[in-house]
C-alpha positions as CSV (number, residue, x, y, z in Angstrom):
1,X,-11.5,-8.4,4.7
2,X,-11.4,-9.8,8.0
3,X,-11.6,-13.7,6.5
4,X,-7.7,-13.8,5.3
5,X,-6.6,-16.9,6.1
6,X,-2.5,-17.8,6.2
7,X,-3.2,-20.5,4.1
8,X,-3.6,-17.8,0.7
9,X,0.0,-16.7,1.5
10,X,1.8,-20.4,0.4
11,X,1.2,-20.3,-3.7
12,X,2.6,-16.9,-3.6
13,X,5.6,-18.3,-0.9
14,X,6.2,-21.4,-3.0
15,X,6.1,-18.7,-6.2
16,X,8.7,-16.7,-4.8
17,X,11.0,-19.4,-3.6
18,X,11.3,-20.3,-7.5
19,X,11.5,-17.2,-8.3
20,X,14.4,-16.7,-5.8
21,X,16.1,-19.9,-7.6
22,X,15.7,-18.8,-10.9
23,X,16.8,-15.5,-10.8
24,X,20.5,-16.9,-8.8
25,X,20.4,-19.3,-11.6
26,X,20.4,-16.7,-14.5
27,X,22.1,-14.3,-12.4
28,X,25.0,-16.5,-13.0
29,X,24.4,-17.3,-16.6
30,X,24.8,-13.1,-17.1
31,X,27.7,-11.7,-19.0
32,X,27.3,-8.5,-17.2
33,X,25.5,-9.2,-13.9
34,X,25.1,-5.3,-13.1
35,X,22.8,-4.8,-16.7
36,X,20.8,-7.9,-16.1
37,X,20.3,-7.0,-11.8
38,X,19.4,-3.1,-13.3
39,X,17.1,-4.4,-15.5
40,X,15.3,-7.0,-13.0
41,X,14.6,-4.2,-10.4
42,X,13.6,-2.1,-13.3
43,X,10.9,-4.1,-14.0
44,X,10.1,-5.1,-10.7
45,X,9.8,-1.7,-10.1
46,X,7.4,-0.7,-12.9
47,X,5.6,-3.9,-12.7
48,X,4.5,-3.4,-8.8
49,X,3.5,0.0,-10.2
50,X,1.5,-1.0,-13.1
51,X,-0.1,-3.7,-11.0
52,X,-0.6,-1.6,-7.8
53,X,-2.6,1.0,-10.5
54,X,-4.8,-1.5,-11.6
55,X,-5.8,-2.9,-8.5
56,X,-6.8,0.4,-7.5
57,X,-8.7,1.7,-10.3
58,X,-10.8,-2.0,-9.9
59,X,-12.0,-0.8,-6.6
60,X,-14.8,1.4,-8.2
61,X,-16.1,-1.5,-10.0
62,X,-17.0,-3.2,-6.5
63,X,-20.8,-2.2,-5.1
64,X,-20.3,0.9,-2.5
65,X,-16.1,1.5,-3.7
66,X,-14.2,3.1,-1.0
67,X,-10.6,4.0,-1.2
68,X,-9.5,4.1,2.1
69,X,-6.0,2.4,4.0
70,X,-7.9,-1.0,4.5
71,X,-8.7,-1.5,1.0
72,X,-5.2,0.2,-0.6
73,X,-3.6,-2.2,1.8
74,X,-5.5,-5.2,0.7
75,X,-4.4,-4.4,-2.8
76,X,-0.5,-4.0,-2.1
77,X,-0.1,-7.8,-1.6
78,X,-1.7,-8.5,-4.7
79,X,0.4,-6.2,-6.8
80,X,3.3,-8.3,-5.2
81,X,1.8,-11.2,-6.6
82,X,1.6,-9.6,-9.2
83,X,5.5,-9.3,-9.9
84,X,6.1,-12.4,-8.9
85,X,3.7,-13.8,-11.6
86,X,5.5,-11.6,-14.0
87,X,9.0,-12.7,-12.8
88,X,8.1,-15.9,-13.3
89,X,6.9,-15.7,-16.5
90,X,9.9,-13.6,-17.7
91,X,12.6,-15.9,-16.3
92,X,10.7,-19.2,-17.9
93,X,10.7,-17.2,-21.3
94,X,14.5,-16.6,-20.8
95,X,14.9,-20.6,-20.3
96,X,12.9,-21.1,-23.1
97,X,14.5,-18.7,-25.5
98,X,18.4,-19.1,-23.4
99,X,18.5,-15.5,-23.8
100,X,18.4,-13.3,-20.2
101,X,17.2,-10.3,-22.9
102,X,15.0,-12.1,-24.8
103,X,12.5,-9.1,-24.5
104,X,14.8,-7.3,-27.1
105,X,14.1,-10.1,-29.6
106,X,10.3,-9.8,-29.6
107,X,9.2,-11.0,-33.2
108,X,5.2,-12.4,-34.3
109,X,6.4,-15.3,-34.0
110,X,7.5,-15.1,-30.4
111,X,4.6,-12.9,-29.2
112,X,2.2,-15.8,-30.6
113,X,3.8,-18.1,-29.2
């Protein structure tokens, strides 16, 4: 744990920064910007939860688990990630489809592709 290097920090800075652009670009493409912000820290919200979960409950598959503050903390910026991996995949589907709430649309179709 001791072995974090800055350098693991700049995918998940460059990640963010087009987040960042994408979500001021559909922000503006919104018919009602209150909905779509609502619904963006909605699932920011759940996402980091989900994600935070998971990480934890991989802990006991490492040799000698411990859940103390070290290793919860280690797993907090990875959830982050997290999000940001699922914001980016959400607003790339929304380019794809031109829909903000494309996720209301979900067909076969869509889910295979």
């Amino acid at each position: 744990m001791n072995d974090i290097k800055p350098v693991i920090f700049l995918i998940p800075l460059i990640v963010f920064t087009i987040v960042c652009i994408l979500y001021f670009i559909l922000l503006k493409k919104a018919a009602n910007k209150k909905t779509f912000k609502n619904f963006i820290f909605i699932m920011i919200f759940f996402a980091f939860l989900l994600n935070l979960a998971w990480e934890l409950l991989q802990i006991s598959l490492y040799i000698n688990p411990v859940y103390d503050i070290e290793h919860i903390a280690f797993c907090v910026p990875a959830s982050i990630a997290d999000v940001l991996m699922v914001l980016l995949l959400y607003f790339s589907l929304a380019f794809i489809f031109k829909n903000l709430f494309w996720i209301q649309y979900l067909k076969l179709k869509r889910v295979v592709l």
